[in-house]
MDAnalysis code that builds the backbone (N, CA, C; Angstrom):
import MDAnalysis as mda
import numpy as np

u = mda.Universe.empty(669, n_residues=223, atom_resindex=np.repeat(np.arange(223), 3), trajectory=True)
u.add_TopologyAttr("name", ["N", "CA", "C"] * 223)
u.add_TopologyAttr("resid", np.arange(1, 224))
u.add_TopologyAttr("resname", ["UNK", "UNK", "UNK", "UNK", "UNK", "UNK", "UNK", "UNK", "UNK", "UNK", "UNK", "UNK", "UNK", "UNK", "UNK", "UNK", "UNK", "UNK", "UNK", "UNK", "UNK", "UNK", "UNK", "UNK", "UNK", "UNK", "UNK", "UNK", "UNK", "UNK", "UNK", "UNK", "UNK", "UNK", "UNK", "UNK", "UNK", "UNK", "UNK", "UNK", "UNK", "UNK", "UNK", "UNK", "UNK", "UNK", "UNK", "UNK", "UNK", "UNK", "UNK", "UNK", "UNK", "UNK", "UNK", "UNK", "UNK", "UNK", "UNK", "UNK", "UNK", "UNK", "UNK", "UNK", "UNK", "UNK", "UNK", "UNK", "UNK", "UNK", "UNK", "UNK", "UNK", "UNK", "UNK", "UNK", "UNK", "UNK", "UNK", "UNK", "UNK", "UNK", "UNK", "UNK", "UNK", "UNK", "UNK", "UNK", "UNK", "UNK", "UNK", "UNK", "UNK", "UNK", "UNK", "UNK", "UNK", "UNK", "UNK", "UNK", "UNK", "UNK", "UNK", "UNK", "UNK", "UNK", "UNK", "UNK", "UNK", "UNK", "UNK", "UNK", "UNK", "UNK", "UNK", "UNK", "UNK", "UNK", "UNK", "UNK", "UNK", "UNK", "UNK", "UNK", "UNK", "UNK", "UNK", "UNK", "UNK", "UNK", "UNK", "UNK", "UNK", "UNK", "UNK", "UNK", "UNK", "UNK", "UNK", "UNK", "UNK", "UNK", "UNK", "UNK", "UNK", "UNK", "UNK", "UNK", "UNK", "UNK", "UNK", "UNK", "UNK", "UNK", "UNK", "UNK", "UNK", "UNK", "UNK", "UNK", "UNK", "UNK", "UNK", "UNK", "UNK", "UNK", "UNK", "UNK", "UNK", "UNK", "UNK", "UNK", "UNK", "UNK", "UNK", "UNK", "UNK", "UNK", "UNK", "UNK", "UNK", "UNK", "UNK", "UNK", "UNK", "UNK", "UNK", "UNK", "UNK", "UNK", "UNK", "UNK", "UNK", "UNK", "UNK", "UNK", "UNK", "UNK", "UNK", "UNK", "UNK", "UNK", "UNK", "UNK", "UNK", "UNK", "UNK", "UNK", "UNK", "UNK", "UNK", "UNK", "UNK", "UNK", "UNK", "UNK", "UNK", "UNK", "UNK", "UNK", "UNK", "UNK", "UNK"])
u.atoms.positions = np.array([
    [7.291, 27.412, 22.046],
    [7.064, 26.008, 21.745],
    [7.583, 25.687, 20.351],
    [7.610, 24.682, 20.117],
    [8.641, 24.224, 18.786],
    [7.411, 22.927, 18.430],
    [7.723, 22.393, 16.829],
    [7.377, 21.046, 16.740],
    [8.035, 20.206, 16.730],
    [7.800, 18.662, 17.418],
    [9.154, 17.878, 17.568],
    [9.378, 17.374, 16.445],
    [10.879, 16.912, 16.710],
    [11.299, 16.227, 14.780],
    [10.453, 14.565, 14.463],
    [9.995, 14.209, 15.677],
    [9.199, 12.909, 15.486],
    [7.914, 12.953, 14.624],
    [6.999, 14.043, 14.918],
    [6.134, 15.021, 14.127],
    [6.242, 15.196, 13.422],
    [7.277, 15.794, 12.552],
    [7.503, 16.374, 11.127],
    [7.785, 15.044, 10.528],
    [8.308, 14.022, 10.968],
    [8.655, 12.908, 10.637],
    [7.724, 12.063, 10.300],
    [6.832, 11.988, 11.265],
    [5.552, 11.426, 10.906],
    [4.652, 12.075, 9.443],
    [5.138, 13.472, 9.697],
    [4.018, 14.274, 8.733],
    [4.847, 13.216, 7.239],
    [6.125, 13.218, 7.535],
    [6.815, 12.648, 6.041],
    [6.437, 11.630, 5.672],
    [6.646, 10.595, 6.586],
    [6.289, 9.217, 6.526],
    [4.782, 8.765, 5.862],
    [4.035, 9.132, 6.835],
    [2.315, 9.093, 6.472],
    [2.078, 9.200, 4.895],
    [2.437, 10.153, 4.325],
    [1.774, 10.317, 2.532],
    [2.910, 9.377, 2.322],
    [4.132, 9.034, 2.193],
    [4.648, 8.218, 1.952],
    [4.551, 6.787, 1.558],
    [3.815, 6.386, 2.780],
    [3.065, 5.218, 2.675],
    [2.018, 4.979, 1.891],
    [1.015, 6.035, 2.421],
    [0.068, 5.963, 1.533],
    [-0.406, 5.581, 0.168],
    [1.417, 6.896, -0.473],
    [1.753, 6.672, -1.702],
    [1.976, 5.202, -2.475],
    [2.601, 4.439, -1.374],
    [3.183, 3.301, -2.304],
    [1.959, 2.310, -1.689],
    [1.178, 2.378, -0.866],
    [0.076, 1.011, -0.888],
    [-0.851, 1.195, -1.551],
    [-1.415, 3.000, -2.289],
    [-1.905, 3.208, -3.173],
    [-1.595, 2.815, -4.491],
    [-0.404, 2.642, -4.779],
    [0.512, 2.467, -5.952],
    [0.440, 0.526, -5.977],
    [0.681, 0.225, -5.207],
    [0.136, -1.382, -4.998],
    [-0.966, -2.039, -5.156],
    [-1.940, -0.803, -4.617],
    [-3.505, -1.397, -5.117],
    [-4.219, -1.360, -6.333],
    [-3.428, -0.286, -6.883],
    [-3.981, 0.041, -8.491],
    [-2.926, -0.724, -10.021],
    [-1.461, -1.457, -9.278],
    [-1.149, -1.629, -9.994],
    [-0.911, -3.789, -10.196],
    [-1.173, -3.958, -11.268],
    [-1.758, -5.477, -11.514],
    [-0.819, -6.772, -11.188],
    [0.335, -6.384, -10.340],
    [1.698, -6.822, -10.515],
    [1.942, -7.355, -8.940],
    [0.400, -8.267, -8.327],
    [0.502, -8.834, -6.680],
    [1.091, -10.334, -7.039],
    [1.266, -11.018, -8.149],
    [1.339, -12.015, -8.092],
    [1.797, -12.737, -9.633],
    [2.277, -13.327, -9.834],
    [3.107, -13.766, -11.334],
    [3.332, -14.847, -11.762],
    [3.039, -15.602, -12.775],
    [3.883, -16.820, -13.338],
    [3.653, -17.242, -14.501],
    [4.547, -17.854, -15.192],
    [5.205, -18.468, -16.439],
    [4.568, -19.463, -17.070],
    [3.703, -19.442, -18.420],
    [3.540, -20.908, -18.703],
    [3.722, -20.802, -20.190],
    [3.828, -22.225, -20.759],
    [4.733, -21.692, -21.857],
    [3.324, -22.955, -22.727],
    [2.803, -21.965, -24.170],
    [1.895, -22.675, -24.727],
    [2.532, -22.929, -26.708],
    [1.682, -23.987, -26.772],
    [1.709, -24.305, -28.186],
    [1.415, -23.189, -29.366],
    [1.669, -22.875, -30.222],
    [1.329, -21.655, -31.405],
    [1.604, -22.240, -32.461],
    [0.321, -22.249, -33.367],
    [0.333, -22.748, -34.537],
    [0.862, -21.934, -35.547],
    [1.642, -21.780, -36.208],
    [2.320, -20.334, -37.121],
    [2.725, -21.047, -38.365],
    [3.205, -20.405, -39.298],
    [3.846, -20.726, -40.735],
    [4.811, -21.466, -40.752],
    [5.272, -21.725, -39.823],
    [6.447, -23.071, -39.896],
    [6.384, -23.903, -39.216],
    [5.170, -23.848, -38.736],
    [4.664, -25.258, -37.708],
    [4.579, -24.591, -36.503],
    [4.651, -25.922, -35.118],
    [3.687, -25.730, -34.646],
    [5.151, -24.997, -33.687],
    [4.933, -24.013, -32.789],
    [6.143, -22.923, -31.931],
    [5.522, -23.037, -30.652],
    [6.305, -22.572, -30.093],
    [6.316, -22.390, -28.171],
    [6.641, -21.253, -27.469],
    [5.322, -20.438, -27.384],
    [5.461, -19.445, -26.942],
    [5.336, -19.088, -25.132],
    [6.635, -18.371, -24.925],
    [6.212, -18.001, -23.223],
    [5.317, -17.070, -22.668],
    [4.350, -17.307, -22.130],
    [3.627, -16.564, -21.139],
    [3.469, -15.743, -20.045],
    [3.222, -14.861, -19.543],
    [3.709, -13.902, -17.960],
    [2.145, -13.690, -18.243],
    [1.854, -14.197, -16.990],
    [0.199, -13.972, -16.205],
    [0.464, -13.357, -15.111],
    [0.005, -12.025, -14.842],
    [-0.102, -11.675, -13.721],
    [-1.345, -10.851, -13.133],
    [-1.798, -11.041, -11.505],
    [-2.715, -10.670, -11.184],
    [-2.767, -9.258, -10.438],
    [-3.207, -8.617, -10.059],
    [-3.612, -7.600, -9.026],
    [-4.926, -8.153, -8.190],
    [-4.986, -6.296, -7.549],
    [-6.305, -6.724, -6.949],
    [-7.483, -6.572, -7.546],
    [-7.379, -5.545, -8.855],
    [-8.475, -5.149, -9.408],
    [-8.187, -5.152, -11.033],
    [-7.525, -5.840, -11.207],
    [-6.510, -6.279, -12.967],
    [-5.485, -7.222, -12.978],
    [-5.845, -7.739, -14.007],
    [-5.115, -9.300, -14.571],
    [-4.976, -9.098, -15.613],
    [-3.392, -9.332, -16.052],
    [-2.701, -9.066, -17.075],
    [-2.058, -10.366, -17.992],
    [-2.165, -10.648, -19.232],
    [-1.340, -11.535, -19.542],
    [-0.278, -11.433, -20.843],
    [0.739, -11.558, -21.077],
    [1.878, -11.258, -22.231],
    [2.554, -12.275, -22.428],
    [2.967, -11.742, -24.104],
    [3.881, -13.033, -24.825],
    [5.335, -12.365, -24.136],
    [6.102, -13.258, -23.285],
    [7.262, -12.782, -22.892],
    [8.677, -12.446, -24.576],
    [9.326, -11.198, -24.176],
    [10.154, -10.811, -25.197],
    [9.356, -10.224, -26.288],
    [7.999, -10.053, -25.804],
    [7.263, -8.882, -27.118],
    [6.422, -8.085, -26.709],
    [5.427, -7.527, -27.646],
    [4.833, -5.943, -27.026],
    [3.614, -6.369, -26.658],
    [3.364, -7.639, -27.316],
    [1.673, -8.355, -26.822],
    [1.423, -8.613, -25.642],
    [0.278, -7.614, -24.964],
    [0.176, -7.713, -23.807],
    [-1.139, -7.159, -23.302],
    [-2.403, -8.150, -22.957],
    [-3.867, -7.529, -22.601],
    [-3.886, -7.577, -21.437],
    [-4.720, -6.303, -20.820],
    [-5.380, -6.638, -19.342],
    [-6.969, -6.469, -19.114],
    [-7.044, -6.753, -17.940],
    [-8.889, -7.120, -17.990],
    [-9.088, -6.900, -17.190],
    [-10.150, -6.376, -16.799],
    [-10.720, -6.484, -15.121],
    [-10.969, -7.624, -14.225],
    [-10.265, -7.842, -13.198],
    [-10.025, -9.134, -12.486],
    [-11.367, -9.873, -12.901],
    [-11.649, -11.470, -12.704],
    [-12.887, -11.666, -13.526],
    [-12.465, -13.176, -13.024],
    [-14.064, -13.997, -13.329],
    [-13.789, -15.692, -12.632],
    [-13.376, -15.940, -11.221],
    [-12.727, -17.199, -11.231],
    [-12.954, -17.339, -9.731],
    [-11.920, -16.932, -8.963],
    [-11.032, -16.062, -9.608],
    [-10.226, -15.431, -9.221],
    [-11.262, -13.788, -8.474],
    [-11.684, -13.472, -9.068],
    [-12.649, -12.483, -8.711],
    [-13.692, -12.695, -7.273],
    [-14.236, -14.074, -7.823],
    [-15.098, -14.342, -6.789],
    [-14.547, -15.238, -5.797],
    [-13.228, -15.225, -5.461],
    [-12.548, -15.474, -4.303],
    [-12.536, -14.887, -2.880],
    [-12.890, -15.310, -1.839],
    [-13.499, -14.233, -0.766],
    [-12.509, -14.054, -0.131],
    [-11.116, -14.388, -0.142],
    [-10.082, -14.066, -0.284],
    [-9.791, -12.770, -0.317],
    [-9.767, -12.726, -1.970],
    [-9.549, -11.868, -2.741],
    [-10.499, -10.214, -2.516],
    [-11.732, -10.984, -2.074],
    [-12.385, -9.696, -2.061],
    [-12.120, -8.881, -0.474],
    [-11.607, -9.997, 0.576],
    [-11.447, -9.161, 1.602],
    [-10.157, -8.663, 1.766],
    [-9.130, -8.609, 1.090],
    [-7.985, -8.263, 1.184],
    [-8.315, -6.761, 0.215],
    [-9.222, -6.957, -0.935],
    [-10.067, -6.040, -1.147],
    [-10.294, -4.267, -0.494],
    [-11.329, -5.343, 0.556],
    [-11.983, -3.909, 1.405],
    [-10.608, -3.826, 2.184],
    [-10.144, -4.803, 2.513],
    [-9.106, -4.220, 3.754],
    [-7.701, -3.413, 3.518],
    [-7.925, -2.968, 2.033],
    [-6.954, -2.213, 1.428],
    [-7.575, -0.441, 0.989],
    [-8.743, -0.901, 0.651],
    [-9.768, 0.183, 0.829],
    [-9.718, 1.110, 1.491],
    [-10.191, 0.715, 2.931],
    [-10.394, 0.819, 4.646],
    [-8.896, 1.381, 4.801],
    [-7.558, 1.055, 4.524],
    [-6.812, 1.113, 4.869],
    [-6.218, 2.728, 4.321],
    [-6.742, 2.352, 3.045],
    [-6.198, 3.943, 2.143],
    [-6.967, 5.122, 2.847],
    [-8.221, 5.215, 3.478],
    [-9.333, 5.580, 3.967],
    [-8.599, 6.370, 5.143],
    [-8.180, 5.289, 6.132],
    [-7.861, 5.878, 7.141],
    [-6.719, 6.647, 7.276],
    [-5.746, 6.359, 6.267],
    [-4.521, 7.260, 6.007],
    [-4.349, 8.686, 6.062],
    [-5.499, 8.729, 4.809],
    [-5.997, 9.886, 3.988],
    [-6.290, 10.629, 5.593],
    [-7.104, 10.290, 6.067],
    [-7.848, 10.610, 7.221],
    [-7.034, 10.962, 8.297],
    [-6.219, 10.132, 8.461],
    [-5.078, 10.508, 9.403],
    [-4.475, 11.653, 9.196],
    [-4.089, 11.106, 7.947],
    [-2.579, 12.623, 7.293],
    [-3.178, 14.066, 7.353],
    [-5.034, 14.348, 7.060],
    [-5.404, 15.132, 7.365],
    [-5.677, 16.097, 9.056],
    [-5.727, 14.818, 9.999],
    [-5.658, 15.206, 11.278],
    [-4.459, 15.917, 11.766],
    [-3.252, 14.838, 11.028],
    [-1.958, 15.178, 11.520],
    [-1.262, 16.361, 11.240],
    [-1.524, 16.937, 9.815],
    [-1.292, 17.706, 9.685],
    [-1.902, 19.393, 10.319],
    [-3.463, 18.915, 10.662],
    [-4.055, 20.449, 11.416],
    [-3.313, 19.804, 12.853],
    [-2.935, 18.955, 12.959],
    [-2.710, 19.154, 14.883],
    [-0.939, 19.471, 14.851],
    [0.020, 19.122, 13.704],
    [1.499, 19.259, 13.524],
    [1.270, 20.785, 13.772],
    [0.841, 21.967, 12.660],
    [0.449, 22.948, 11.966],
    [1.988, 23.635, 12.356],
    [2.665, 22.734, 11.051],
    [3.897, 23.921, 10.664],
    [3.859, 25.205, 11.263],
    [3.260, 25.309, 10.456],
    [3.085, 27.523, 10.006],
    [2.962, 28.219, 11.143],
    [2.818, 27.425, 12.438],
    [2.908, 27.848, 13.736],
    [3.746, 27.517, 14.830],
    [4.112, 28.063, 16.124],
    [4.446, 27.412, 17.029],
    [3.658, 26.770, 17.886],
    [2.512, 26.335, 17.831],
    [2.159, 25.497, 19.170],
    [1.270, 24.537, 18.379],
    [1.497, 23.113, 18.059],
    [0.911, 22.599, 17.392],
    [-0.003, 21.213, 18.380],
    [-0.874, 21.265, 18.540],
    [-1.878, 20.726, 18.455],
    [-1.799, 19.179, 18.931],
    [-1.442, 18.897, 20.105],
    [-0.510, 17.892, 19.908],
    [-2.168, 16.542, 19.875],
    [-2.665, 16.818, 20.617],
    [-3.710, 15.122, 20.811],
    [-4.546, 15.499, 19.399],
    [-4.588, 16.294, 18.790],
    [-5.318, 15.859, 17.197],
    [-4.003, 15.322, 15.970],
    [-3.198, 15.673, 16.050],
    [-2.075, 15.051, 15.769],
    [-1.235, 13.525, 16.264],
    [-1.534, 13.507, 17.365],
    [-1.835, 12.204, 17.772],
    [-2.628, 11.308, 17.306],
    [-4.201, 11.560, 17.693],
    [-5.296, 11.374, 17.095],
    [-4.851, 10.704, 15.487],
    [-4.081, 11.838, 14.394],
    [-4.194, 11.357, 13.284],
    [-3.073, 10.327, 12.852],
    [-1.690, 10.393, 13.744],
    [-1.143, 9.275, 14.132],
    [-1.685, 7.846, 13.932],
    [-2.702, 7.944, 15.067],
    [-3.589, 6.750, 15.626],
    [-3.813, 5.977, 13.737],
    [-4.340, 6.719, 13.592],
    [-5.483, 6.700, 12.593],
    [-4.086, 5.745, 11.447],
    [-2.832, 6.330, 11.115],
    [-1.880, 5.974, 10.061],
    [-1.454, 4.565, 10.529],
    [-1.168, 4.748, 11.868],
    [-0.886, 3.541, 12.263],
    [-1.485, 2.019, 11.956],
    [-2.877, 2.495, 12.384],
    [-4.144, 1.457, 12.096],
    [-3.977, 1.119, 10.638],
    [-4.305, 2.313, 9.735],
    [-4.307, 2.021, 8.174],
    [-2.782, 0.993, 8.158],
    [-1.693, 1.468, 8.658],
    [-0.764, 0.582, 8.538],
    [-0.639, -1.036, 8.808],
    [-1.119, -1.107, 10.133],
    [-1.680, -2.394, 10.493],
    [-2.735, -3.035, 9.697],
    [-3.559, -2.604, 9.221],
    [-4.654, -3.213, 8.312],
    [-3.999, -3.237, 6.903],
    [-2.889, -2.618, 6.400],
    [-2.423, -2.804, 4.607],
    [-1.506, -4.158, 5.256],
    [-1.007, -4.269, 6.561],
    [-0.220, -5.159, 6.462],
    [-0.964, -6.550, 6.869],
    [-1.946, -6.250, 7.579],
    [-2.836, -7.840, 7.660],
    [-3.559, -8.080, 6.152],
    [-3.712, -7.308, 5.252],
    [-4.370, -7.828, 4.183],
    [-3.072, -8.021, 3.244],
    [-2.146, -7.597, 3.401],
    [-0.807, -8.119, 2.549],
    [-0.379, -9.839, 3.229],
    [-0.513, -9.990, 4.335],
    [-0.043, -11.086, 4.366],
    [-1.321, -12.430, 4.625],
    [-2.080, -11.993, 4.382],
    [-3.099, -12.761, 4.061],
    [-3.596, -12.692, 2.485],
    [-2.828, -12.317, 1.604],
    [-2.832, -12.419, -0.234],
    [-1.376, -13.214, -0.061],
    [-0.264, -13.059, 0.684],
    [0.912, -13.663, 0.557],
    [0.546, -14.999, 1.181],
    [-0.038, -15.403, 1.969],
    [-0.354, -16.514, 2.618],
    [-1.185, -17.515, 1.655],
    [-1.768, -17.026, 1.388],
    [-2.574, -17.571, 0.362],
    [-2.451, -17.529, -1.404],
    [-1.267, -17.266, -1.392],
    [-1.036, -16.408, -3.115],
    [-1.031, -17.185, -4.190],
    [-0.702, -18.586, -4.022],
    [-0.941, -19.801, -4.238],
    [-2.077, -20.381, -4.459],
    [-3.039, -20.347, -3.960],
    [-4.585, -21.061, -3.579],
    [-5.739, -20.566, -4.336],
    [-5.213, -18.811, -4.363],
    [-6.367, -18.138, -4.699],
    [-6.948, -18.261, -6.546],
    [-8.262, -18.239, -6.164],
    [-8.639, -18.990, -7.835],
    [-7.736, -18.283, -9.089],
    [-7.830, -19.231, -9.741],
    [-7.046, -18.290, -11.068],
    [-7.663, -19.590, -12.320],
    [-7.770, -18.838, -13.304],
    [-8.386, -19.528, -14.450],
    [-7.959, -18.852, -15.929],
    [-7.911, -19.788, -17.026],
    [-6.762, -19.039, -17.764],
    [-8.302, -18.361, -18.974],
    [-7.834, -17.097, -19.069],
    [-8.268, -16.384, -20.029],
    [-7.906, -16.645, -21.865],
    [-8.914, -17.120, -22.707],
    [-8.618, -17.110, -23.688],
    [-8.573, -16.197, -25.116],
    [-9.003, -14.943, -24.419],
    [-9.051, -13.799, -25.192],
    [-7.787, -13.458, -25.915],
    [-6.747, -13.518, -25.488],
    [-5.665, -13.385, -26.235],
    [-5.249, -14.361, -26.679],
    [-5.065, -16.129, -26.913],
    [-5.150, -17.130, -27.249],
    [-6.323, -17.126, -28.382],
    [-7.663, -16.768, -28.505],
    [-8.088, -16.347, -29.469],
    [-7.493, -15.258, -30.787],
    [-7.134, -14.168, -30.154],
    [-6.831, -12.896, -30.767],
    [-5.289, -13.401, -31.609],
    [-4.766, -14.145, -31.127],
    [-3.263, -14.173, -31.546],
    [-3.351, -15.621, -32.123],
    [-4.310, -16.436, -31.810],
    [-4.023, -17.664, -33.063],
    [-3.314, -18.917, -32.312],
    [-3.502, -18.828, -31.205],
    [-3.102, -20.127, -29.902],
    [-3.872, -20.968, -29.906],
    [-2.947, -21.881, -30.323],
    [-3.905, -23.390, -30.224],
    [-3.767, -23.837, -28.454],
    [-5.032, -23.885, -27.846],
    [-4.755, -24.226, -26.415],
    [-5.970, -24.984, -26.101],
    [-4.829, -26.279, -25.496],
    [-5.756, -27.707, -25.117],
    [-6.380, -27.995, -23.993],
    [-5.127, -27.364, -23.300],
    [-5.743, -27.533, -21.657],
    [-4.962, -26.030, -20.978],
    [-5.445, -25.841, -19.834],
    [-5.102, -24.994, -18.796],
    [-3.633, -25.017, -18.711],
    [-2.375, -24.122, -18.817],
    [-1.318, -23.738, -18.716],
    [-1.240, -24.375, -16.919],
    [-0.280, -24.852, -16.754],
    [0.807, -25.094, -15.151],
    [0.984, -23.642, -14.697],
    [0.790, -23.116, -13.956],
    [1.450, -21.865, -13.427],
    [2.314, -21.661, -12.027],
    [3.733, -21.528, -12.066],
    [4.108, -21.801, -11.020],
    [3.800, -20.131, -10.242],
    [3.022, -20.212, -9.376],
    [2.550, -18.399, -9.031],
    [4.022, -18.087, -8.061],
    [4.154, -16.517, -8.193],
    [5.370, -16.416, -7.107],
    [4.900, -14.638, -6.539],
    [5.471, -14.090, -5.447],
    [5.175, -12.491, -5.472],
    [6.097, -11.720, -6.458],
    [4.880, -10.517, -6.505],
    [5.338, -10.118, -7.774],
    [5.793, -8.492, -7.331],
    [6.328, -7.502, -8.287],
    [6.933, -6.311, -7.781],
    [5.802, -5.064, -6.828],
    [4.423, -5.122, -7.229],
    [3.174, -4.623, -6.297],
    [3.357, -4.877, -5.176],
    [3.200, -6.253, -4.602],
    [2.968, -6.913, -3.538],
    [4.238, -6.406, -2.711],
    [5.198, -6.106, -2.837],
    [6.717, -5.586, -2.158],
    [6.409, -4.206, -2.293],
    [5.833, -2.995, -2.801],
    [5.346, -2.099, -3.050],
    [4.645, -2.187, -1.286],
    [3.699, -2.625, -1.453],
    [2.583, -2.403, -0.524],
    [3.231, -2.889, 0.992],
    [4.447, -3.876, 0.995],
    [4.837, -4.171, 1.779],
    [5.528, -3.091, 2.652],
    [6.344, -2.531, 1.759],
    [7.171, -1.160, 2.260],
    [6.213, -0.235, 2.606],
    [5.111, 0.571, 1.775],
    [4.210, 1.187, 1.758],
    [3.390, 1.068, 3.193],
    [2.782, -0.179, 3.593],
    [2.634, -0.727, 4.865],
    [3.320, -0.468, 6.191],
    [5.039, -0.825, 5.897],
    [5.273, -0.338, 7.179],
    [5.944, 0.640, 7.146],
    [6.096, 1.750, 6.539],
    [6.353, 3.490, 6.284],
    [5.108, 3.811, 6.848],
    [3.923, 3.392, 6.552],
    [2.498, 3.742, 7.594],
    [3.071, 3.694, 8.771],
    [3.206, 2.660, 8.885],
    [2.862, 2.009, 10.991],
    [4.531, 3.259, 11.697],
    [5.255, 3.316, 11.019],
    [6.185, 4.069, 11.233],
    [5.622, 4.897, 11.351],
    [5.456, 5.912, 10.605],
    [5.068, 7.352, 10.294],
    [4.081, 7.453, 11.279],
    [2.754, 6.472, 12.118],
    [1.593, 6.753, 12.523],
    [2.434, 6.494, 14.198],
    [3.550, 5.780, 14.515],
    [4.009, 5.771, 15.458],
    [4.929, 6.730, 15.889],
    [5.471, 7.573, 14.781],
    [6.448, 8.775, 14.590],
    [5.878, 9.700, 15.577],
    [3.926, 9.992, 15.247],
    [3.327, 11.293, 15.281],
    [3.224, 10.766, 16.781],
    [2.629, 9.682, 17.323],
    [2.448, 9.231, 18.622],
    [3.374, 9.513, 19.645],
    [4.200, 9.218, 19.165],
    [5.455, 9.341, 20.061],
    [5.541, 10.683, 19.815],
    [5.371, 11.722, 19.161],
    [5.871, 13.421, 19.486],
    [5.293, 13.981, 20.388],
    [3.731, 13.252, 20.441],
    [3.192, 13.804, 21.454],
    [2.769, 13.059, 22.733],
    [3.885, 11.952, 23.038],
    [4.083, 11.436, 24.007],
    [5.208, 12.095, 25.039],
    [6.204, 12.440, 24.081],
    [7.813, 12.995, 24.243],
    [7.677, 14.474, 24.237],
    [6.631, 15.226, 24.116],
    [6.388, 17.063, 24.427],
    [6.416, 17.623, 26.018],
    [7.290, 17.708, 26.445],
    [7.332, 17.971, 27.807],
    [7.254, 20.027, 28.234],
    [6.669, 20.260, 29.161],
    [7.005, 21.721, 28.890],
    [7.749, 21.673, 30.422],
    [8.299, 22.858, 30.498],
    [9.318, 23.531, 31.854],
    [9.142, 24.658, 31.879],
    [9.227, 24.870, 33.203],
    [8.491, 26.626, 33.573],
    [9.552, 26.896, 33.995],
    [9.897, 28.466, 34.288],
    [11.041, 28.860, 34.142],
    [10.767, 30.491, 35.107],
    [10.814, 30.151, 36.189],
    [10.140, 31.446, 36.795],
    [11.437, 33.126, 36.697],
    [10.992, 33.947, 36.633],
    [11.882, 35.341, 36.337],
    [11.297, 36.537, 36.743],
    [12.305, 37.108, 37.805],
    [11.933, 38.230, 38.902],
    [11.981, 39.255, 37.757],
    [11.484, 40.420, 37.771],
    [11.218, 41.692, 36.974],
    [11.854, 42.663, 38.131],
    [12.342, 43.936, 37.491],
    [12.879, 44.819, 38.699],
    [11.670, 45.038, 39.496],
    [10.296, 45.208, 39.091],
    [9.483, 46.361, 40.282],
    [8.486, 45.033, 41.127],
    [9.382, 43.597, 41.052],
    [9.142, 42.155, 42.137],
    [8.063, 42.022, 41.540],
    [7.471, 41.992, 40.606],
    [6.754, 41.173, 40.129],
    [7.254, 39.881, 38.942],
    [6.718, 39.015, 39.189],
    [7.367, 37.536, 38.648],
    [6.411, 37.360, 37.046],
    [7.582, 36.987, 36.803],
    [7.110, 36.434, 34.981],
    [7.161, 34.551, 34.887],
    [6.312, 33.944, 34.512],
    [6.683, 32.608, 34.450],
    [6.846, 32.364, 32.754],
    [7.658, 32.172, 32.157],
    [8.060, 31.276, 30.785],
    [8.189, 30.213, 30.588],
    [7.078, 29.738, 29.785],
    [6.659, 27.741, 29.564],
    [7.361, 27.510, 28.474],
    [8.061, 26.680, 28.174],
    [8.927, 26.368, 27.219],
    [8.686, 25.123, 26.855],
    [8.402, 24.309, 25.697],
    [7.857, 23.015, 25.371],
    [8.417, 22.200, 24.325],
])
């Protein structure tokens, strides 16, 4: 028996994904935009540009073209957006089942042998797939909404740096380099969890019957 290349394929795919919707969830860069505020300084009054950007679990804001740049733990009604919080768990849930998968898939693939395991490998298939389907329903329900979701401007660095600010900055929001992260990340899952499915859909064995000189028969299963 052999393992099929759909299998090993899957085994690739699966952490793959994982990797980059993990890399999406931790990093603050789902969403972005520009507003440009007043600064009171030594030669009057200046116009400085802004880059606000959010994640799922950090919000970042910087003077564009310099090193000034704070982040915070998501916070306000950006935080308490139910939105926000279920795209949340459903990224959670999603890393969860990966993990979970890649572990199945790999005891039911089992390299290091010839006869691998095919319905727990399946099984953990199942499992990547799902996580895949769920990073991608909570990605396009933050993209659907990416616009809407609360956002409120932080004055901690407007304090710290000496910003005179009157009213709330315009923000035109747009997707940001995370959110394309998780996108790819997403469907390298559903791939990879359909990779393992299909190996052990496509494992066929054939018997192969063989006379011995003293007429007794040998059968060889080949898979």
């Amino acid at each position: 028996m052999h393992t099929p290349a759909s299998m090993l394929m899957g085994v690739v795919f699966a952490p793959l994904g994982l990797v980059l919707v993990f890399t999406a969830a931790i990093t603050p860069q789902w969403r972005e935009g520009q507003a440009r505020l007043g600064a009171a300084g030594r030669g009057g009054a200046t116009e400085l540009l802004l880059l606000r950007s959010d994640g799922l679990w950090e919000s970042c804001l910087q003077v564009v073209h310099s090193e000034v740049k704070e982040c915070w733990p998501v916070s306000g009604s950006y935080q308490r957006d139910a939105r926000v919080r279920m795209v949340q768990g459903m990224v959670l849930s999603s890393l969860f089942l990966c993990g979970a998968g890649i572990v199945l898939a790999s005891v039911g693939v089992r390299c290091w042998t010839d006869i691998p395991l095919r319905s727990v490998a399946a099984a953990g298939g199942l499992l990547v797939a799902l996580a895949g389907v769920l990073s991608l329903a909570a990605l396009g329900v933050y993209t659907h909404n990416l616009s809407k979701l609360g956002i409120e401007v932080d004055s901690t660095i407007s304090e710290t740096q000496g910003l005179n600010v009157h009213k709330p900055p315009r923000l035109t929001l747009h997707p940001a380099g995370s959110l394309y992260f998780g996108w790819v990340g997403a469907w390298v899952q559903v791939l990879g969890g359909a990779a393992l499915l299909y190996g052990f859909k496509s494992m066929k064995c054939a018997c192969h019957k063989q006379r011995l000189k003293d007429s007794a028969e040998m059968y060889e299963v080949n898979c």
